[in-house]
N, C-alpha and C positions, 0 to 999 in steps of 0.2 A: 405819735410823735409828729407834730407839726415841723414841716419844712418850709425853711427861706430857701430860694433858687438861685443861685448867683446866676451874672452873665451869659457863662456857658448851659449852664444848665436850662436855661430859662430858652436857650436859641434849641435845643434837642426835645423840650416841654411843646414847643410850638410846631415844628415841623412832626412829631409823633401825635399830636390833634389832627393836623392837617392831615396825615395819612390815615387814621382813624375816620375823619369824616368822609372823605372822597368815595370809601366803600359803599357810603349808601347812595351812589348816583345809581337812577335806573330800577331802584329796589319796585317798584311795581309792574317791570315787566314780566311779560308769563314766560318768555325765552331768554336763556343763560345769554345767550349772543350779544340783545341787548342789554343788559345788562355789564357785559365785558365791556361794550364800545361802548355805554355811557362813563363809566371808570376810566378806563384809556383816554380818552376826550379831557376828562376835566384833570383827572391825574398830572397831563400835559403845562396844565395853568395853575394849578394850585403846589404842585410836587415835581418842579421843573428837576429839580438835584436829585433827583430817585429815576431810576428806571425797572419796570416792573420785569423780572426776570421769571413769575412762575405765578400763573391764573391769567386776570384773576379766575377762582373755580367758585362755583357756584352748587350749591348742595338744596335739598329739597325732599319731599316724600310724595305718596302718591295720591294719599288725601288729604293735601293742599296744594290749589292750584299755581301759588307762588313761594318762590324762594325763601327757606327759612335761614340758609348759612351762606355767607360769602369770604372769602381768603383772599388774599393776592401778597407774594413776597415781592420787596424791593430791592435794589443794591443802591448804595449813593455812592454819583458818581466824584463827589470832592474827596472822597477818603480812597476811592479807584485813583484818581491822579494822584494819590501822596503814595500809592502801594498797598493800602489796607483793603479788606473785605471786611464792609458793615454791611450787613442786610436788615430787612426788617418785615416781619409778618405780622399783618396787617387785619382786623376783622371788622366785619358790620354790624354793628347793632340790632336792635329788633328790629323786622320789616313789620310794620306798622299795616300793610294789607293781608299780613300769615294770622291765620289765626292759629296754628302750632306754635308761629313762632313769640307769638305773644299768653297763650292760655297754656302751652305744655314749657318752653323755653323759659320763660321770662314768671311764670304763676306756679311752677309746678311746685311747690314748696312743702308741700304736707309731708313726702316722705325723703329720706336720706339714704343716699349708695355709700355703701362703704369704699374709701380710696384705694384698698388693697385689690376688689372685684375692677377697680376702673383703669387702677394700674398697678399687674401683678408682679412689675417689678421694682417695685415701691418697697424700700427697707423701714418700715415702721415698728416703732418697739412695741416690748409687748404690752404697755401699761396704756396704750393710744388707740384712738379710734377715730382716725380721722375719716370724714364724710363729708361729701357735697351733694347738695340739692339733687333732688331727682330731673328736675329741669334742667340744670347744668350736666348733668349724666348725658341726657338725650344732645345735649349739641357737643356733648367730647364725641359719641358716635358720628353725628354729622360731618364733623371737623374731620374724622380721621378716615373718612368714607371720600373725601375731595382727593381730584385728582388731576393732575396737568400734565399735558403730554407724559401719560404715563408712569409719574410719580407720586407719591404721596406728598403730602407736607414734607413728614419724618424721614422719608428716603432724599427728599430735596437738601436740609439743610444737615442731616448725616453727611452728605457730599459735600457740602461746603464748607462745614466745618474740619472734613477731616482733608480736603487739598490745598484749603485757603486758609488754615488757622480761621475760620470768619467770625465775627462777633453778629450777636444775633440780639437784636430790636424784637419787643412782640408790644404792637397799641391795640385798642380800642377804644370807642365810646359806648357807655349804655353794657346791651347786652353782650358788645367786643372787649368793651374792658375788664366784664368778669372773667370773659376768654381768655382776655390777656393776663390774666393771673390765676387762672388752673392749668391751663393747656400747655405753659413753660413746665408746669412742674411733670409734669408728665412728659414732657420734652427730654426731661434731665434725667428724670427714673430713666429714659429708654437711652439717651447718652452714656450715662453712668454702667448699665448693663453691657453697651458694646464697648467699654474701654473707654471713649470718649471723654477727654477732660472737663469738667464743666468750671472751671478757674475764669472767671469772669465772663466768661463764656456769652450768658445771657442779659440784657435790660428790661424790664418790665415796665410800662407805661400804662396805666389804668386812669380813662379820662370817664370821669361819671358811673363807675361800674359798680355794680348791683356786689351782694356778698355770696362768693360763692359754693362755702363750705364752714364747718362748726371751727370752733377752736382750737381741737384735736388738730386738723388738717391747715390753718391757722401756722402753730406752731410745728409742724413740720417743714410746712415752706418755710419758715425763719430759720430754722436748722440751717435748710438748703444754701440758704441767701448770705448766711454766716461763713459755714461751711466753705463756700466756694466764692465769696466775692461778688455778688449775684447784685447789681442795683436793681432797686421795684420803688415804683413812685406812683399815690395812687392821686390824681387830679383832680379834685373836687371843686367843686361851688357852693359856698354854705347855701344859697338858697336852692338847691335842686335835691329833688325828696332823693332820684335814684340811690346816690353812694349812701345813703341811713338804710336801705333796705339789703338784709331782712333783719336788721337788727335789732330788736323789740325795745329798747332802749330809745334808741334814736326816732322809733316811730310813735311811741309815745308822746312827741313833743312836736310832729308836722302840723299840727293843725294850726299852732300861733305862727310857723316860722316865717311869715308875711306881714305879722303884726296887723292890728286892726283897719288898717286901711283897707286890706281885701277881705274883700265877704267871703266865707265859708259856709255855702250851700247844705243846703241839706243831702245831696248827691256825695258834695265833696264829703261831707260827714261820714254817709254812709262806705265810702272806697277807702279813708282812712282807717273806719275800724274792720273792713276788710281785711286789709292788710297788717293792721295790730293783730290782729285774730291767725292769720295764716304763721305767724311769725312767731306765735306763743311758746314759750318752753323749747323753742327748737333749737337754742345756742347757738346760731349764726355767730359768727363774727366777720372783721375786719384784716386786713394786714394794718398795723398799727402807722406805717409812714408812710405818710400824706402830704399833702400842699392845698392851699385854699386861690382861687383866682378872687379877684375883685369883684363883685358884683352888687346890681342895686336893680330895686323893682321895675317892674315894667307897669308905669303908671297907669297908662290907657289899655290895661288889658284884665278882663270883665272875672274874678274870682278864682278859687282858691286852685282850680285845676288848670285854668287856659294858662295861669303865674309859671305853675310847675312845667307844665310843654315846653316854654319860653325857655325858662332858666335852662331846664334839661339838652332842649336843642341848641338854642342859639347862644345863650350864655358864655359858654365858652369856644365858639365862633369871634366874640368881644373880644376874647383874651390874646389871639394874635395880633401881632406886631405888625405884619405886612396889609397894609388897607387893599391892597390889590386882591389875596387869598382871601379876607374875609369878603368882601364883595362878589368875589368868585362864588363860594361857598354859600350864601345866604341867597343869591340867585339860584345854584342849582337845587336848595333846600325850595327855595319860592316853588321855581319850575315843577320838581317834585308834588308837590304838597296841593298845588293848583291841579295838578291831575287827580288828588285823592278827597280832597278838602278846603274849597276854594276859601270858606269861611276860617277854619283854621290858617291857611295862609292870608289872610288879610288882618288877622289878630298878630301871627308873628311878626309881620310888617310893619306894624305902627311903631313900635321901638324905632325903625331902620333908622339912621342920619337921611335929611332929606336929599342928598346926591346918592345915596344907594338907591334910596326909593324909587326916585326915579328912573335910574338906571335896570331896578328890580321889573317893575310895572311894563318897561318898554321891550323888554326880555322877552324871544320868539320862543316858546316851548321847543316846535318843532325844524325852528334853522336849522342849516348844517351848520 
């Protein structure tokens, strides 16, 4: 079900990106520390109207040397001046230097957990079988292993739902926004079992997010969302492969979706049927309501893969309103990505308008 955003909707679409992205400031440091003061820093300029009340925490294993999970809950403070409690839990995407968090998190597809083993306080009938990815398995463990001053996620907004009535935001991008649409329902399973109301309780914001469960599980969360009033929005960009995956349907059809102007490699070839191939017969699906942002190719940028980076990362960076947070954001992705991939960052830049560019290029990595 395709959705138009009205006004309102379209200023909580933009501020739930903005907090989705800011998670990945710092994603290449080896220490949570850094990682926290890169977040807090740009948090400051990009998510002035939030205050970060819990992380951010930062999750990992022990063979890999970086960070595969990051969290951090918000409150905003214009809905604190009117009396309400809106919070909002926030996740990061793939860190692009994990290798779990990209070949077990984000690859792990071949096999499916059943949603009862993942949350066994999950009321499923008996004719259902919902499942999500064994890669989304490993990062519900991650997520629920995070801990800030002593709390879990689940023991944090437990409290705040049950002193403050609070309404509860969950974004991502990429591999946050799968998050951000299993990890609520699991929120509610464990809600619902302590008495907790879930009566609009929750908002789902899914910016680019991967698929992260069959059908079965699909339609249980629409129960949920029915049931109790539940908004879920999933954010896409028709040109970014992410939100078609893993849906064998949709990836059947990435390879033109640049149309002939971009060249499709024999590499690119080879990582589409890749990913046709891991996605075969498995029934992924979708939550069906969606929104599309505006997008258009990135002329000067060299085939069918550098296309998809673009769309995926910056694409909808475009789609904010405020020129000051996407400039924000598109330097700290530079800054980023200069540490990892100086080439890759010089490809994402040539899109920029020429006063980000420059503004990008002049940009000290390591200023205070």
């Amino acid at each position: 079900m395709l959705i138009q955003p009205g006004k309102e909707e379209r200023a909580s679409i933009d501020l739930m990106i903005r907090l989705a992205y800011v998670t990945y400031a710092g994603y290449y440091n080896l220490e949570g520390i850094g990682i926290r003061h890169a977040i807090r820093k740009i948090a400051k300029k990009v998510t002035p109207e939030e205050k970060i009340v819990w992380g951010p925490a930062v999750g990992g294993n022990l063979l890999d040397l970086f960070s595969t999970t990051v969290a951090m809950i918000t409150k905003n403070t214009v809905a604190e001046a009117e009396g309400k409690a809106v919070y909002t839990l926030a996740f990061r995407g793939t860190n692009p230097t994990s290798w779990s968090s990209i070949l077990v998190q984000d690859m792990d597809v071949s096999n499916m957990v059943p949603w009862t083993l993942v949350s066994p306080q999950a009321k499923v009938a008996d004719d259902a079988d919902p499942a999500i990815l064994a890669g989304a398995s490993f990062t519900m463990k991650d997520v629920n292993k995070l801990k800030y001053k002593g709390k879990t996620i689940l023991e944090f907004l437990k409290g705040v739902a049950q002193e403050e009535d609070a309404h509860i935001n969950v974004a991502g991008h990429s591999l946050g926004g799968l998050t951000a649409m299993m990890y609520p329902i699991w929120l509610m399973d464990e809600f619902r079992a302590a008495g907790i109301s879930l009566d609009q309780r929750f908002s789902l914001w899914a910016t680019g997010g991967l698929s992260p469960g069959n059908s079965d599980f699909v339609d249980y969360s629409e129960k949920l969302f029915a049931d109790h009033g539940i908004y879920n929005l999933r954010i896409t960009n028709p040109l970014d492969l992410a939100p078609k995956l893993w849906v064998q349907a949709e990836i059947a059809n990435v390879a033109t979706m640049y149309g002939p102007s971009v060249d499709v490699g024999k590499f690119d070839r080879s990582f589409i049927k890749l990913l046709y191939n891991m996605a075969l017969n498995r029934d992924y699906t979708q939550t069906p309501r969606y929104m599309e942002i505006s997008a258009s190719l990135a002329e000067d940028i060299d085939g069918w893969f550098m296309q998809f980076v673009y769309q995926h990362m910056v694409g909808y960076i475009n789609y904010l309103e405020d020129p000051a947070a996407r400039s924000a954001l598109l330097r700290m992705l530079g800054m980023e990505m200069m540490k990892v991939n100086p080439v890759m960052l010089t490809k994402m830049m040539i899109k920029m308008p020429e006063s980000q560019l420059h503004t990008a290029l002049s940009w000290r990595p390591f200023a205070n």
